[in-house]
C-alpha positions in Angstrom: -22.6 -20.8 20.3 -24.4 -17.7 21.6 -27.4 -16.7 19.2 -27.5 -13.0 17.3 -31.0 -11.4 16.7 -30.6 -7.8 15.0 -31.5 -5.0 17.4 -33.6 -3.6 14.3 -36.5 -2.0 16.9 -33.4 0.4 18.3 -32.1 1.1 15.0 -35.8 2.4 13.7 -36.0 4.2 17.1 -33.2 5.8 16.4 -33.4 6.9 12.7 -36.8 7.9 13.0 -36.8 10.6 16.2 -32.5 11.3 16.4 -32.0 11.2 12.7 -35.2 12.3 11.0 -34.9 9.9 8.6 -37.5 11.0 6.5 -36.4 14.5 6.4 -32.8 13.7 5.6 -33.9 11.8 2.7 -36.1 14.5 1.2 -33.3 16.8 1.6 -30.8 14.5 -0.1 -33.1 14.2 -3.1 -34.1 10.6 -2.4 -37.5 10.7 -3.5 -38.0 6.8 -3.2 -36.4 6.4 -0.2 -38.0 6.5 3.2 -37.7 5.1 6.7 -40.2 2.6 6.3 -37.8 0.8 3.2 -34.5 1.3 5.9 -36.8 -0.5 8.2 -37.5 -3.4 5.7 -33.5 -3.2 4.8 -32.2 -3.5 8.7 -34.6 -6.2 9.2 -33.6 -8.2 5.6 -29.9 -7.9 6.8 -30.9 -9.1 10.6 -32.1 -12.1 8.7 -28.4 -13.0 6.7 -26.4 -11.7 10.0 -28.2 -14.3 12.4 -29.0 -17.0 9.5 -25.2 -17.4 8.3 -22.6 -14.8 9.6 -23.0 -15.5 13.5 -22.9 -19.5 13.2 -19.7 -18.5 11.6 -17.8 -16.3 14.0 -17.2 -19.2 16.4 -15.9 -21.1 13.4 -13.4 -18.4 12.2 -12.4 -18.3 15.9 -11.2 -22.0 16.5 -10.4 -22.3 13.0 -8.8 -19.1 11.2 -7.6 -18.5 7.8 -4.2 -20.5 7.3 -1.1 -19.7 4.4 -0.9 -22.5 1.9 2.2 -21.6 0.3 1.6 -18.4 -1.1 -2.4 -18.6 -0.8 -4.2 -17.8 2.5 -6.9 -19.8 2.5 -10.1 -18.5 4.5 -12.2 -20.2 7.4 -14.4 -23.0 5.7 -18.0 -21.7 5.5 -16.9 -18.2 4.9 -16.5 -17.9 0.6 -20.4 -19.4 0.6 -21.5 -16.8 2.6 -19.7 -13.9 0.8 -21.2 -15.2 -2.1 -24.7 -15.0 -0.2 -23.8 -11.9 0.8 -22.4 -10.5 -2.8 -25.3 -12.6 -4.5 -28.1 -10.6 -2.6 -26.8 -7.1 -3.4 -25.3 -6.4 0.0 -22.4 -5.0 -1.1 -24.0 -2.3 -3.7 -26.3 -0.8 -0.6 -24.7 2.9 -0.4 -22.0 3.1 -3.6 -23.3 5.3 -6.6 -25.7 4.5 -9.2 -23.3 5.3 -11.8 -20.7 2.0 -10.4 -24.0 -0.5 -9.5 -24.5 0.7 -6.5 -27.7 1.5 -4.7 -27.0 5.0 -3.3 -28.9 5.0 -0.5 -27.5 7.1 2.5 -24.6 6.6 4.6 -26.5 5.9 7.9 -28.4 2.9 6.1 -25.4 1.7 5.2 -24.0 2.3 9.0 -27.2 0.6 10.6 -26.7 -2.5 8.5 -22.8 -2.4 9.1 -23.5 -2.4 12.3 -25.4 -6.3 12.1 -22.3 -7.5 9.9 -20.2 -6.7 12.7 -22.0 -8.1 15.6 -22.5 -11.5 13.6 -19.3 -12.0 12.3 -16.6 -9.1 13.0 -13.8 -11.2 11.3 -15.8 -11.6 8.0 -17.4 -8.5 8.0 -14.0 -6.7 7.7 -13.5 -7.6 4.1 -16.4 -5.6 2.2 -15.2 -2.9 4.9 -12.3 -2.9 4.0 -13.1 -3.2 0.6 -15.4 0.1 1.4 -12.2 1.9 1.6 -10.7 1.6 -1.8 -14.3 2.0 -3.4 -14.0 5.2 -1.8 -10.3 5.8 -2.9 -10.9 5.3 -6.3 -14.4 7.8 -6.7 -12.8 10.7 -5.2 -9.4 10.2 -7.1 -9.1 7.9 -9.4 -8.7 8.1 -13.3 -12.2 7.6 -15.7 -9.7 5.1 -16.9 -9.3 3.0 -13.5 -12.6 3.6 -12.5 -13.5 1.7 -15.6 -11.8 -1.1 -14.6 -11.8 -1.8 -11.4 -15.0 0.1 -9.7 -18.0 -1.7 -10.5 -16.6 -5.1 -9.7 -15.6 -3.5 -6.3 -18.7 -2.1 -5.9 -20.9 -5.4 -6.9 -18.4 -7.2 -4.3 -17.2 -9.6 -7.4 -13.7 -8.0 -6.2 -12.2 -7.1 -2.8 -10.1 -4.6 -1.9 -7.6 -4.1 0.7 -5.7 -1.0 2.1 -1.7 -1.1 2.4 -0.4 1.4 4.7 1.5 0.0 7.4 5.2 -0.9 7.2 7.6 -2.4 10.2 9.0 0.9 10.4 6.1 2.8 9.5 3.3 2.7 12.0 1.1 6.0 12.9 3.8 7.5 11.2 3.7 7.0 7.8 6.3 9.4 7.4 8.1 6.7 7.3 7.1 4.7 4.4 9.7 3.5 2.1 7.9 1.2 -0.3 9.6 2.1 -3.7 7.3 2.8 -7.1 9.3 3.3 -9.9 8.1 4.7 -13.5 7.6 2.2 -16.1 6.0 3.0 -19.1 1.8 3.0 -18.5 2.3 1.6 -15.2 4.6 1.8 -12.3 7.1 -1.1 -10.4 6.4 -1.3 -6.7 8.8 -2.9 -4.2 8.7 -3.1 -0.5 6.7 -4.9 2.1 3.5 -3.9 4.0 2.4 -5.8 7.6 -1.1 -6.0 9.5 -2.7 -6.0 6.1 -6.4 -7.5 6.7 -8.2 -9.7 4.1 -4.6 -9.0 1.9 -5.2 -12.4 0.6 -8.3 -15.2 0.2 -9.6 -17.0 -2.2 -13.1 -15.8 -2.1 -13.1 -13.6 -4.9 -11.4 -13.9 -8.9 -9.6 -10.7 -8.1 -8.3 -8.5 -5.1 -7.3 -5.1 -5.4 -5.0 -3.3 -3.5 -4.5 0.1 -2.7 -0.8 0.7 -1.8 1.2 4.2 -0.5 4.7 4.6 -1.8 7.5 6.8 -2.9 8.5 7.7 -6.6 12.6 7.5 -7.0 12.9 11.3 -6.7 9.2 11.9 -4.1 10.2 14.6 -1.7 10.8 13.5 1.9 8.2 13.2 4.5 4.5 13.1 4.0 4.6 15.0 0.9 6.2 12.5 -1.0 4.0 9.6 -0.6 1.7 8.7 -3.6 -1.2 6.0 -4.0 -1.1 3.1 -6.0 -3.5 0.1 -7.2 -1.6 -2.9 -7.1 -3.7 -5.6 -8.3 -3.6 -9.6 -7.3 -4.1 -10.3 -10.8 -3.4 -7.8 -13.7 -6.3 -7.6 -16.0 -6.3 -8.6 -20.0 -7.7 -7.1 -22.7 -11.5 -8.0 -21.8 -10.9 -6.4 -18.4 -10.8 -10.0 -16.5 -8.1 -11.7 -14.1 -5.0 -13.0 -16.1 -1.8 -12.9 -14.9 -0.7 -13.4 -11.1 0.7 -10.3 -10.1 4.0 -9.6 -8.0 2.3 -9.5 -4.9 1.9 -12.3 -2.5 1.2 -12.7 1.3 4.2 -14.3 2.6 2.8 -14.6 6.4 0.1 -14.8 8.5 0.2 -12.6 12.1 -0.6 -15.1 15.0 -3.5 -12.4 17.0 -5.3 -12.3 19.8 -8.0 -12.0 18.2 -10.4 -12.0 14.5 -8.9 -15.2 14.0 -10.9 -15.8 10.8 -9.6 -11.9 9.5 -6.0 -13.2 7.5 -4.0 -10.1 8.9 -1.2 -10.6 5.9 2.6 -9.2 5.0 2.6 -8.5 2.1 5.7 -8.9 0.0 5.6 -6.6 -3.6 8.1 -7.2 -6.4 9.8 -10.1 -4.8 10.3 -10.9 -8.9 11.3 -7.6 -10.7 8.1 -5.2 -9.3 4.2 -5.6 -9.0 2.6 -3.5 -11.9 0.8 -0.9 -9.8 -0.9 2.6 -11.4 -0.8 5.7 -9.7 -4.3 7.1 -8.3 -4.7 10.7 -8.7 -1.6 13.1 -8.7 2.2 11.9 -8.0 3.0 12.7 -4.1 -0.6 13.3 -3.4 -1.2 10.1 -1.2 -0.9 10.8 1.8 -4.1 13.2 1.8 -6.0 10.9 -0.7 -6.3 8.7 2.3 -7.2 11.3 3.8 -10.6 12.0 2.4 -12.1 8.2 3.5 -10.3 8.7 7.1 -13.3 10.1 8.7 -15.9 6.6 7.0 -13.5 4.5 8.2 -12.6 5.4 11.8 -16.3 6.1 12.3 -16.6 2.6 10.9 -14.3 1.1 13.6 -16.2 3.2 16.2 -19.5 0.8 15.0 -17.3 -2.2 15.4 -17.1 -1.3 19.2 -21.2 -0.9 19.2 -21.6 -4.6 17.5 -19.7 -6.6 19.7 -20.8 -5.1 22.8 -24.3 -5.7 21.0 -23.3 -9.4 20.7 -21.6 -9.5 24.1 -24.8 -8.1 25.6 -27.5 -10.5 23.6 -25.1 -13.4 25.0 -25.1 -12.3 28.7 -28.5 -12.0 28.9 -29.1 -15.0 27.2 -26.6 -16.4 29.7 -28.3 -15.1 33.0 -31.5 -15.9 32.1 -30.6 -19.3 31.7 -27.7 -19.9 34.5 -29.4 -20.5 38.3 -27.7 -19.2 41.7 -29.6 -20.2 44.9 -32.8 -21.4 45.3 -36.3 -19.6 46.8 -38.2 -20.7 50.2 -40.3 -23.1 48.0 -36.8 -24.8 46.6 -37.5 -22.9 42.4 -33.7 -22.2 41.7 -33.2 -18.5 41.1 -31.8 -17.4 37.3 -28.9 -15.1 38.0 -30.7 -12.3 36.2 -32.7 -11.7 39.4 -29.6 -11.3 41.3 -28.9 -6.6 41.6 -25.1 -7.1 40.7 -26.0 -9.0 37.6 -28.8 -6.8 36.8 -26.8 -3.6 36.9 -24.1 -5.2 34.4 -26.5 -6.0 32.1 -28.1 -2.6 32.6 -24.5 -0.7 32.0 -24.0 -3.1 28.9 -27.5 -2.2 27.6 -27.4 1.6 28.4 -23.4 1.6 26.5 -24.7 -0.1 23.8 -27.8 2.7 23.0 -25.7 5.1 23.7 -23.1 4.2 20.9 -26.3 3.2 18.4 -27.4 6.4 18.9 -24.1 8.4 18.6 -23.2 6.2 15.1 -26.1 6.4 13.1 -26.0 10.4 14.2 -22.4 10.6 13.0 -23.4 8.6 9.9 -26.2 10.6 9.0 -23.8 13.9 9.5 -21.9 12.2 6.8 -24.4 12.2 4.2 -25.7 16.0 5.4 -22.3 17.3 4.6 -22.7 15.8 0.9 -26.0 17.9 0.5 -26.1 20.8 -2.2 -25.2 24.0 -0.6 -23.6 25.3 2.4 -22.9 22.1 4.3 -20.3 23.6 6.6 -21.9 23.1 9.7 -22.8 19.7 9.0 -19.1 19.3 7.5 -17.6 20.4 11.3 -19.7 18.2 13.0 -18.4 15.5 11.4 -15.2 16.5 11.9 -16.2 17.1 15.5 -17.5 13.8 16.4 -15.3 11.2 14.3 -12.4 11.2 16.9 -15.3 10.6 20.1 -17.3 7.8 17.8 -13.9 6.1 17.3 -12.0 6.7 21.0 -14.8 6.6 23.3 -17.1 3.7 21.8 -13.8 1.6 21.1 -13.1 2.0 24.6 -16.4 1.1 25.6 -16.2 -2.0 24.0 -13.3 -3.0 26.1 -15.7 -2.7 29.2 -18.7 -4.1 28.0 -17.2 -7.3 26.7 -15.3 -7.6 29.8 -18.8 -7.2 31.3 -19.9 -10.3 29.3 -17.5 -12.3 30.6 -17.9 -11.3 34.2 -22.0 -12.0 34.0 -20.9 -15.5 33.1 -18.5 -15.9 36.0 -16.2 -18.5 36.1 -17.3 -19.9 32.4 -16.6 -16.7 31.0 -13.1 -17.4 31.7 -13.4 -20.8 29.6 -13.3 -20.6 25.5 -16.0 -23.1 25.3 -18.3 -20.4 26.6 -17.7 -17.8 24.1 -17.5 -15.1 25.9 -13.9 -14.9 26.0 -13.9 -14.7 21.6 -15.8 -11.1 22.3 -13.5 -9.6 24.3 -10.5 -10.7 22.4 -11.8 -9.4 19.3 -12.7 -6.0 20.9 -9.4 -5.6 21.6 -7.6 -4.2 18.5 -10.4 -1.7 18.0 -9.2 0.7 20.5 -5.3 0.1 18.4 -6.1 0.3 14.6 -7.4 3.0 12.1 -5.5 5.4 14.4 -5.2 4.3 18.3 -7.2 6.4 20.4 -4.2 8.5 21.5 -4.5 9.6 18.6 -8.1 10.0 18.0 -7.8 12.2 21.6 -5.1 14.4 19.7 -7.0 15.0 16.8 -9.8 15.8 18.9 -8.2 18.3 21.1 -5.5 19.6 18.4 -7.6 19.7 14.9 -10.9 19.4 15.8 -10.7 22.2 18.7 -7.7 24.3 18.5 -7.8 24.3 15.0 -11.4 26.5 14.6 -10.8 28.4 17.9 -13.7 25.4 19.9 -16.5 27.0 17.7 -17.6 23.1 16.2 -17.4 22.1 20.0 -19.2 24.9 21.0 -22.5 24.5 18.6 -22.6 21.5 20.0 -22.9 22.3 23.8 -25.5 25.1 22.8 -27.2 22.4 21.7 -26.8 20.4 24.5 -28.1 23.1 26.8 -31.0 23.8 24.8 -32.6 20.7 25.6 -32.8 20.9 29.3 -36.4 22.9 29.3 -37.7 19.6 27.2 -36.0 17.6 29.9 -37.8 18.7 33.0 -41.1 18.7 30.7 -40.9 15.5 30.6 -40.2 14.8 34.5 -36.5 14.1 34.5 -35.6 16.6 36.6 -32.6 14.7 38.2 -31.0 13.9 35.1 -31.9 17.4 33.7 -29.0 18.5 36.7 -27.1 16.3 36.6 -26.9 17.0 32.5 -26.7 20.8 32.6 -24.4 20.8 35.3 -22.1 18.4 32.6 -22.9 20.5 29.6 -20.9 23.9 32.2 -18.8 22.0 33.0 -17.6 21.1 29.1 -17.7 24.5 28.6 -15.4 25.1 31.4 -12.5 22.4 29.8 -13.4 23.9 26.5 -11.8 27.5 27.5 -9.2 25.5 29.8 -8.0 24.2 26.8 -8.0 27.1 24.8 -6.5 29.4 26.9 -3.5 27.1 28.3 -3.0 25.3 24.7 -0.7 28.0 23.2 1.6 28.2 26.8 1.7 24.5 27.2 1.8 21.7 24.1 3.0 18.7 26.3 -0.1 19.6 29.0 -2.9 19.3 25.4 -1.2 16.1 24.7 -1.7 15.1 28.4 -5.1 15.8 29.0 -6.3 15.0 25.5 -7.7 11.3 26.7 -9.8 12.5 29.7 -11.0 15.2 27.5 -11.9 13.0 24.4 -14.1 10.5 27.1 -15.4 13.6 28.8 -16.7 14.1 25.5 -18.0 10.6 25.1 -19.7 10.3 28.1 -21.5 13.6 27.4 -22.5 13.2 23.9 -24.2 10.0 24.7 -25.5 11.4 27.3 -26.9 14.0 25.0 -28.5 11.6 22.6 -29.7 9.5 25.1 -31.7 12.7 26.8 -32.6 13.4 23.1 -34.6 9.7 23.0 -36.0 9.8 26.7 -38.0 13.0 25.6 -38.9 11.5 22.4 -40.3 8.5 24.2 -42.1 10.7 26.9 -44.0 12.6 24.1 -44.9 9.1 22.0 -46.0 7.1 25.3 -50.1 6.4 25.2 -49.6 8.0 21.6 -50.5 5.1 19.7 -47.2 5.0 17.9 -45.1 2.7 15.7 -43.8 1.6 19.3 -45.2 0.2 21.9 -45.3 1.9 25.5 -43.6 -1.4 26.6 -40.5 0.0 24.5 -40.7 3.2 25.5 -40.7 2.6 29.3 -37.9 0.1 28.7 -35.8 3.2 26.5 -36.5 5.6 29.2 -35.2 3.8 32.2 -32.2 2.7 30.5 -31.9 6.6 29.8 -32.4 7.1 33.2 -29.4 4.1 33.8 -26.7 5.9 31.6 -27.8 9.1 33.2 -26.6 7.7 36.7 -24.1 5.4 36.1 -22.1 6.9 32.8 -22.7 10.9 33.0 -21.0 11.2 36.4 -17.4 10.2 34.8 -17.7 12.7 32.6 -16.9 15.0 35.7 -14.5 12.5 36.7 -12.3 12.9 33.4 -13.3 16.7 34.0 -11.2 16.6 37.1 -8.2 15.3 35.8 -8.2 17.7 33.2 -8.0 20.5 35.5 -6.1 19.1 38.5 -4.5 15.7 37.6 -2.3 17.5 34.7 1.4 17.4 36.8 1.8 13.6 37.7 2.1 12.5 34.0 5.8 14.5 34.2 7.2 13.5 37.6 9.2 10.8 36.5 12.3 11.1 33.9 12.1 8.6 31.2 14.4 6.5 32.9 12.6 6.1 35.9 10.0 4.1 34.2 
């Protein structure tokens, strides 16, 4: 079992010179809040993450939920450590005073997300998930259902779970044909729903569902889908579980990997209809889900950060320990003295700030856009960066834990090591909440063509801006090697826009190269951001020690050489790798 320590000296790194904590805070109206209590919070979560979450994610591996007849049970250990986890107020950290929450900011909630993840990815996808409805029901629910249902969701005395996906209903929930039908106060629902995580356990008194379907005479399409909660147990007059609802999980998927996630089918109104009521306005569904899209994919994006965090933590742990050859006076040498091991580690630890840095950005974007006032700006740069934190850092994932297992050699082909449970879970990342052909397609179609590439223009102003502060500080080679980048973004950027209109197929061709051009450059961005914010602090006498900053600006200086030069790879396929896609007829494949 590989040991988790938070990374809670980054995290403060980063919301203190990239996010300006402090500032965002004061703007928000947060008078009590400030960086040094998100310091204290990171480092109370560290404490919960490596005490009882990671000694569990082996566990849930080997020994995943199972389906009792109609119950799913979960992974022993696991309903103790929710309740740690619900008992300690984990749960309340960003929802609204007015439901029991805490309200403090988004990126606070990101940064501790973030050690839930890398501990225990299969656990922590419940209160994530769970996130989701919270979110459904503020921005559309009734006062009525909000009543009800919210504060338990928010406390975590509830879960919630979101009910999209239908076997003939995938990305294109066009498709769905789960029936509600009009009953009185409440509505029947009918149909089934598949890849449905945490849709059953027996942690909680109560689960609540959130389900799309269509009303007997919805119109057809996307316009006739509406949102319903459908819950496990319908409430009596006191507001508390009573009667089983018409809803059961009637199998379990067999994965790859989150073993300990239940990834249910759900089955509603197997028996005459689940009692569901409708959220919001008949046939509005569809963009209710909507509004939480860009919180949840960012929050997949931060999956791909924590386990390459954990992947990392265990490969250096690994290579510190493992020996390979011995020196003139017979000492055996620890692999992490050997250059190839020493640049993996290196491209695991550079990936890994790069994608701290780029989530707790977007996440404090988030809350900027919900300040009073004219927020647009902020508003398109969430937009803007959503589809990059979810593509490119799911992708990144991929190579990083595929990085653990090569640092371990030969045992990081055997389970027993632990490497392999990493890369397994990474896996789906780059698939759900949207694959990342699709995230490359929103990123190209409505988060460029859409505003004519003004979002993704402020941004490479931006970009440029810093290059002066850049060769201040020394770094004249990555200052090239960045500006040189940043023109050649541009360049893609009026590519796009000026063949876009002649040529859809050609946008939907190029939109993956362009979405990791983008990755590659933002990090690269943020990491530039943090090397001439470590410059300016070193022999200082600041919160961190010049130790630190040495150690942030050489892995700066790593990403700088070894990740920035694909984004000029992925450039050049944009503009001269567009016509092999289309050789071949479909039948030739």
């Amino acid at each position: 079992m590989s040991i988790y320590n938070a990374p809670a000296q980054d995290t403060a790194f980063v919301l203190d010179q990239l996010v300006e904590f402090d500032q965002l805070c004061q703007a928000m109206g947060l008078d009590e809040v400030n960086l040094e209590l998100a310091n204290v919070v990171v480092e109370e979560a560290g404490k919960l993450a490596s005490e009882v979450l990671a000694p569990l994610n082996a566990v849930g591996d080997q020994n995943g939920a199972r389906l009792d007849g109609d119950k799913v049970i979960e992974t022993s250990g696991f309903s103790d450590a929710y309740q740690q986890y619900m008992e300690n107020g984990w749960a309340t950290l960003t929802a609204p005073e007015a439901f029991g929450g805490q309200a403090l900011p988004n990126v606070v909630g990101t940064a501790v997300n973030e050690l839930w993840h890398s501990a225990n990815m299969a656990f922590a996808l419940c209160p994530m998930l769970t996130q989701g409805s919270i979110e459904a029901l503020i921005a559309h629910g009734s006062d009525e259902l909000k009543d009800q249902y919210l504060s338990r969701l928010v406390s975590g005395e509830w879960t919630g779970t979101m009910n999209l996906t239908e076997p003939n209903a995938g990305s294109d929930l066009a498709a769905v044909s789960t029936k509600a039908v009009p009953n009185g106060d409440h509505y029947l629902i009918s149909g089934q729903k598949i890849y449905i995580t945490w849709g059953d356990h027996q942690m909680t008194p109560n689960i609540v569902h959130l389900v799309l379907a269509r009303l007997p005479d919805a119109p057809a399409g996307v316009k006739g889908i509406s949102l319903f909660i459908v819950p496990k147990f319908l409430l009596d007059e006191n507001g508390e579980p009573a009667e089983l609802n018409d809803a059961k999980c009637i199998s379990l998927e067999h994965k790859l990997g989150i073993h300990g996630s239940p990834t249910c089918t759900m089955s509603f109104g197997d028996n005459g209809g689940a009692v569901g009521y409708l959220v919001g306005e008949e046939n509005k569904g569809l963009a209710y889900m909507f509004t939480m899209m860009n919180h949840a994919r960012q929050s997949v994006g931060l999956q791909g950060l924590s386990i390459s965090e954990r992947a990392y933590q265990q490969a250096v742990a690994y290579a510190k320990e493992r020996t390979q050859g011995s020196r003139k006076d017979g000492s055996k040498i620890p692999i992490i003295e050997h250059p190839d091991v020493r640049r993996m580690l290196m491209a695991m630890r550079s990936g890994c700030e790069s994608m701290r840095a780029l989530a707790l950005v977007a996440a404090a974007e988030i809350d900027r856009s919900h300040i009073e006032g004219d927020q647009s700006a902020a508003k398109a740069r969430v937009e803007l960066l959503t589809p990059i934190v979810k593509g490119w850092m799911t992708e990144m994932a991929n190579e990083l834990t595929s990085l653990n297992i090569q640092v371990h050699g030969g045992m990081g082909f055997i389970e027993e090591a632990g490497a392999a449970q990493h890369y397994r879970d990474a896996r789906i990342l780059a698939i759900y909440e949207g694959t990342n052909g699709i995230q490359a397609l929103d990123l190209i179609g409505r988060k460029t063509l859409s505003d004519n590439g003004a979002a993704l223009a402020d941004l490479l102003d931006e970009m440029a801006a810093i290059e002066a502060d850049l060769r201040a500080c020394g770094l004249d080679k990555m200052a090239n090697r960045f500006v040189a980048s940043v023109a050649r973004a541009r360049e893609i950027r009026e590519f796009i826009l000026d063949r876009a209109a002649a040529d859809r197929s050609l946008m939907g061709a190029v939109a993956f190269d362009f979405l990791m051009q983008m990755g590659y450059l933002t990090g690269a961005y943020l990491m530039a951001k943090e090397a001439i914010r470590a410059k300016a602090l070193t022999g200082a006498g600041s919160a961190y020690s010049d130790e630190f900053l040495a150690a942030k600006i050489a892995t700066v200086r790593f990403y700088a050489e070894h990740y920035l030069p694909r984004a000029e790879a992925h450039a050049q396929t944009i503009m001269t790798g567009l016509d092999a896609a289309f050789v071949l007829n479909d039948e030739q494949f």
